[in-house]
C-alpha positions in Angstrom: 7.4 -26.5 6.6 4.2 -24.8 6.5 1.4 -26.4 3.5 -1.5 -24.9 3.2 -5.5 -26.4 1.6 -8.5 -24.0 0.8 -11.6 -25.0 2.9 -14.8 -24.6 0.4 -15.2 -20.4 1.8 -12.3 -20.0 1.1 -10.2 -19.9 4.3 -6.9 -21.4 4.4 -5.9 -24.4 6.3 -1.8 -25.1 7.5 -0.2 -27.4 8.5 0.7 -28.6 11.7 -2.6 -28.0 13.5 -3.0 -24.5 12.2 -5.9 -22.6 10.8 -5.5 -19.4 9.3 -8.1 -17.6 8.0 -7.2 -16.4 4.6 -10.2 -14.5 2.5 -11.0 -17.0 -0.9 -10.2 -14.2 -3.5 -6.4 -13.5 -2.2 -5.4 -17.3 -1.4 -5.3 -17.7 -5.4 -2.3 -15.4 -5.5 0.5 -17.9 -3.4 0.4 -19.9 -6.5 -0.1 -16.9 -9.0 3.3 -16.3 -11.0 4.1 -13.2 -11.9 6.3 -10.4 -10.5 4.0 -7.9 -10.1 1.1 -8.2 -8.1 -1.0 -5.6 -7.6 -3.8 -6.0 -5.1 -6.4 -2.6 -5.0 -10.1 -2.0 -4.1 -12.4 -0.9 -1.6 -12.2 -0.2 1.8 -11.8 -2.4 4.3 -12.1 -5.7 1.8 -8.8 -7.0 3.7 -5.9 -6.5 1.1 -3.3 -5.4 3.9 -4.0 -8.2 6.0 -4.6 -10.7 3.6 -0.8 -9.9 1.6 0.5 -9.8 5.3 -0.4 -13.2 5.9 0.5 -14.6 1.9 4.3 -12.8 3.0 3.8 -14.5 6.6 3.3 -18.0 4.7 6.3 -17.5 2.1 8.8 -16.5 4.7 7.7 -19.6 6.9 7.8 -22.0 3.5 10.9 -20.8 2.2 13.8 -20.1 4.2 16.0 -17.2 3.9 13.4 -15.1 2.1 14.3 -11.2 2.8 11.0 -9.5 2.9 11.3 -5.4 2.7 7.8 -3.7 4.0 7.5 0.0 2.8 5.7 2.7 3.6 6.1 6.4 2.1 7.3 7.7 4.8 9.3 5.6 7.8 7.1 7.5 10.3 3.6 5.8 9.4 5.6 2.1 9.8 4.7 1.4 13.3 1.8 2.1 13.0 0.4 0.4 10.1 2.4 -2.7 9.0 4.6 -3.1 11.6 1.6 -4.6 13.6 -0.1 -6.0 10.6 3.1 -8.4 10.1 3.5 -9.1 14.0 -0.3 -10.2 13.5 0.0 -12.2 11.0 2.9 -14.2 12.4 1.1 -14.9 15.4 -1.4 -17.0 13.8 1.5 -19.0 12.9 3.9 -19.3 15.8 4.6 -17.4 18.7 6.7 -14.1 19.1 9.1 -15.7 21.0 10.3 -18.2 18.4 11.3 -14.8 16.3 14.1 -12.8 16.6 12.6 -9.1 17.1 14.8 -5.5 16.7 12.3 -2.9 17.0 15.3 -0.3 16.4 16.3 -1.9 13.2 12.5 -3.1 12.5 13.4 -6.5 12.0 12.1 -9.2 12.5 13.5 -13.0 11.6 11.5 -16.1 11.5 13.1 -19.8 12.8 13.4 -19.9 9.2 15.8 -17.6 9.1 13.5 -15.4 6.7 13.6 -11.6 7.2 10.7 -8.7 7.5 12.8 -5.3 7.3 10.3 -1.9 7.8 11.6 0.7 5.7 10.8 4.3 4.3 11.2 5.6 1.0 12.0 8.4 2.9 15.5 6.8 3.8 17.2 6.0 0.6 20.5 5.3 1.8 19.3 2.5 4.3 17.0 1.1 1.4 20.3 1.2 -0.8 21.9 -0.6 1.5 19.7 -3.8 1.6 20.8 -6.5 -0.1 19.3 -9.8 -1.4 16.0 -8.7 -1.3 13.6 -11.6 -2.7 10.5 -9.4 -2.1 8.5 -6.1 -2.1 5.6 -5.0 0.1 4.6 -1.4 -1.3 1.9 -0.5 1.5 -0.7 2.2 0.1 1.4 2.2 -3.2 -0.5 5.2 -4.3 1.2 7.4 -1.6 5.1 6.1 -3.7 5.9 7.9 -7.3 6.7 6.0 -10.2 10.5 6.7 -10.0 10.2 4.6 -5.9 9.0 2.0 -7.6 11.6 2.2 -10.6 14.5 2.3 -8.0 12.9 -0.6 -6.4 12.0 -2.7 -9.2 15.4 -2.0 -11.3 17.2 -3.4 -7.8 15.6 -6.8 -7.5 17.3 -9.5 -8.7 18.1 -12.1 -6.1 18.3 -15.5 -7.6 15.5 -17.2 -5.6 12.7 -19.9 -5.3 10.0 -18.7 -5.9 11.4 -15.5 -8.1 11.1 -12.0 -6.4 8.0 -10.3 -6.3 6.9 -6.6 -5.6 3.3 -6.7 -4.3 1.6 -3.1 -3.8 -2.2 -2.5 -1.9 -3.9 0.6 -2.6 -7.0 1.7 -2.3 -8.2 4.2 -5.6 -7.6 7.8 -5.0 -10.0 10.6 -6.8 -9.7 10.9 -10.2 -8.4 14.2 -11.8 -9.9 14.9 -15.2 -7.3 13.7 -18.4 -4.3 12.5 -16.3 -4.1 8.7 -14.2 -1.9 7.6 -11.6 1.0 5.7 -12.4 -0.5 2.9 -11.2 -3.5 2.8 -13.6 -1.2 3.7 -16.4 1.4 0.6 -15.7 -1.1 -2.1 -14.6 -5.1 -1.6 -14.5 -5.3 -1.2 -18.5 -6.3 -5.1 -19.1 -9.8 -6.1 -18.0 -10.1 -7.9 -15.0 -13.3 -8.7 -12.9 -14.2 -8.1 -9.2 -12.0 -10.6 -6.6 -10.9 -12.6 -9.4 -6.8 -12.6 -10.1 -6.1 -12.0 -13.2 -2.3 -12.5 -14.6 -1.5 -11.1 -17.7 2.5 -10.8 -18.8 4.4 -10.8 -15.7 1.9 -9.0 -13.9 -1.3 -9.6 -11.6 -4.5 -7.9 -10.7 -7.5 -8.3 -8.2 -9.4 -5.9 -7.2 -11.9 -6.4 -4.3 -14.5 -5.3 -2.3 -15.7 -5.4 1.6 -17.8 -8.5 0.9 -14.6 -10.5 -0.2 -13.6 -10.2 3.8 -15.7 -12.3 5.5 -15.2 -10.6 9.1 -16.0 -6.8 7.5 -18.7 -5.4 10.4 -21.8 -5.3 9.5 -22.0 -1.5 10.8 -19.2 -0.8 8.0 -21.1 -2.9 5.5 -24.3 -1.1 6.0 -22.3 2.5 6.0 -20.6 1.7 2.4 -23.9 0.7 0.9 -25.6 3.4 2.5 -23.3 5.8 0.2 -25.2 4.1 -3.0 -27.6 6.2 -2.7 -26.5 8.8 -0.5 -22.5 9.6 -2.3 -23.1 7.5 -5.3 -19.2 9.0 -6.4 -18.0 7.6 -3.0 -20.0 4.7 -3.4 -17.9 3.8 -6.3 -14.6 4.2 -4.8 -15.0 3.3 -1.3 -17.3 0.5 -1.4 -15.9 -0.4 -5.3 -12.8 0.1 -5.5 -13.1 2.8 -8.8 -11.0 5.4 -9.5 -13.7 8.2 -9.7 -13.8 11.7 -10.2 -15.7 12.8 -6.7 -18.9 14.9 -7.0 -18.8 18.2 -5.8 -15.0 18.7 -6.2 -13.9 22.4 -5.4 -11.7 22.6 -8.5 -12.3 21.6 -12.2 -9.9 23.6 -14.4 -7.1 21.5 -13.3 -3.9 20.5 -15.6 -1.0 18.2 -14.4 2.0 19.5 -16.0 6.0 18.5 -15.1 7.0 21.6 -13.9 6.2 25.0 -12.0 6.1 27.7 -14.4 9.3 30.4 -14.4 8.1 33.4 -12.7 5.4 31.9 -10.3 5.7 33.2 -6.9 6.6 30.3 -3.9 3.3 31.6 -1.4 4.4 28.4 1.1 2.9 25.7 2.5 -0.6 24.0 2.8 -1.5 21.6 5.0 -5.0 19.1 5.3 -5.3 17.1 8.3 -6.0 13.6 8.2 -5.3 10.4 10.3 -6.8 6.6 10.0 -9.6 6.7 7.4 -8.2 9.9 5.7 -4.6 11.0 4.7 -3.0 13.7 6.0 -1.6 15.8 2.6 1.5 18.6 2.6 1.1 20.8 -0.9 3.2 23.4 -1.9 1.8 26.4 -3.5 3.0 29.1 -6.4 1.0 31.8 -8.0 1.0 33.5 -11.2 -1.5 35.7 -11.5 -4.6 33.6 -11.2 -3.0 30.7 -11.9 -2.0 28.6 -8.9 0.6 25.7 -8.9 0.6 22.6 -6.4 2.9 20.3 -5.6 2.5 17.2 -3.6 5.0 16.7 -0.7 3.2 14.4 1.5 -0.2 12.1 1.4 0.1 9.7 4.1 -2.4 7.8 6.5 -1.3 7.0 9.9 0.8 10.2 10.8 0.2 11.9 14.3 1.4 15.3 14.5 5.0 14.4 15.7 5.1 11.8 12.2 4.2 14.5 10.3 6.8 16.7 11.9 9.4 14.4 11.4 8.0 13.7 7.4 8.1 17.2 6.9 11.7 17.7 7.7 12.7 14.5 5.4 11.2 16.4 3.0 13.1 19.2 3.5 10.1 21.3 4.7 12.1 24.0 7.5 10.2 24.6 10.4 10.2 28.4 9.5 8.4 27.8 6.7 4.8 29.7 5.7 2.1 27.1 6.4 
């Protein structure tokens, strides 16, 4: 059995001998009810670690809890939260103690808990995982509201503590007169900086970089730099707001359900990105001078063989006009 106290900044002490260092604002959520938690903010202010090590101290408290880690798309996993899970054990035990299947992207505690790595990109494997007590949506803004439906609609292991779906995200720009599903579901109610708050069956915290007590000081002094310098990025880097950026190439934009009949498939359009920025798939129609876009991937964490391989799950041909 793993038991954890607060020390007075917050960090977490376990049993056994063992410190963990768990930022103040996030240690409030183990005991947070709720089945919903939604954790959001600014950059590097610690909300993937810090759930990483909350699922890390629930699978060691409570055996036989199935944990399902997703990512968008199965590519980005070993990259990302693969590691960030592996990490968070060790502060706990040693790898050896755990039964590890890289191929299957398991991993089982001595408790006989479960951490399964999945993509939404592979619905038949995440159809075929049973008993799941537990939901880690990684960068939750990449997944559409129907992911999370099928998800949430699936959950219903009889458990102690009840299942819970947690998502981390950090705020994407805002498009004039439409908000993610994410904003429209959950950040409604008021709730302040790095305090939880719980209201219905859901909880909220948003945070910033000085709620993580080992953030640089390089990146502290490059996110308050942007207060004066990017006062839009200011807000939703350093923040955590969803903001419409300054200096945005398009304005006239409307988010409508479907491509108009008659628009004219022109291809494929492709941004770069990597660590800090996603890498984003569009595909394009025009009509006249209207154009149509529609997202196929935004991901973080792809190389260029990832982003080959997300491609094709999305049924994106090689042949295709990019």
């Amino acid at each position: 059995t793993v038991t954890a106290t607060c020390s007075a900044r917050g960090w977490a002490i376990l049993g056994r001998g063992t410190r963990v260092r768990i930022n103040g604002p996030y240690h409030g959520l183990y005991d947070l009810g709720g089945r919903y938690v939604v954790v959001y903010g600014g950059r590097r202010s610690s909300k993937s670690w810090s759930v990483s090590q909350l699922l890390v101290r629930k699978a060691m408290e409570h055996k036989g809890r199935r944990v399902v880690v997703l990512r968008k798309f199965g590519t980005s996993i070993r990259l990302s939260v693969w590691d960030r899970i592996k990490s968070a054990i060790m502060e706990v035990l040693p790898l050896s103690r755990c039964e590890i299947n890289k191929g299957e992207r398991r991993i089982t505690l001595p408790t006989g808990s479960e951490f399964l790595f999945v993509g939404a990109d592979d619905p038949e494997k995440l159809k075929s995982i049973e008993n799941v007590t537990d939901y880690w949506l990684e960068e939750a803004t990449e997944f559409t509201a129907n992911d999370f439906d099928v998800l949430d609609a699936g959950m219903s292991t009889p458990c102690t503590p009840p299942p819970q779906i947690y998502m981390t995200f950090n705020p994407v720009p805002q498009i004039s007169g439409y908000q993610h599903w994410l904003q429209r579901r959950f950040l409604g109610v008021e709730h302040a900086m790095s305090v939880p708050r719980v209201t219905g069956n859901a909880c909220v915290l948003r945070t910033w970089y000085k709620d993580n007590l080992m953030c640089p000081q390089t990146t502290i002094d490059l996110l308050k730099g942007y207060e004066d310098t990017n006062p839009s990025l200011y807000l939703m880097w350093a923040l955590g707001e969803f903001t419409k950026l300054a200096g945005a190439i398009l304005s006239n934009v409307d988010v409508v359900a479907v491509v108009a009949c008659g628009a004219h498939f022109l291809g494929y359009s492709i941004d770069f990105g990597y660590a800090n920025d996603p890498c984003a798939v569009v595909a394009v129609w025009q009509h006249g001078r209207d154009v149509w876009l529609q997202q196929k991937i935004y991901a973080t964490g792809l190389t260029n063989p990832d982003l080959d391989e997300a491609m094709e799950a999305m049924g994106i041909p090689k042949s295709a006009d990019i």
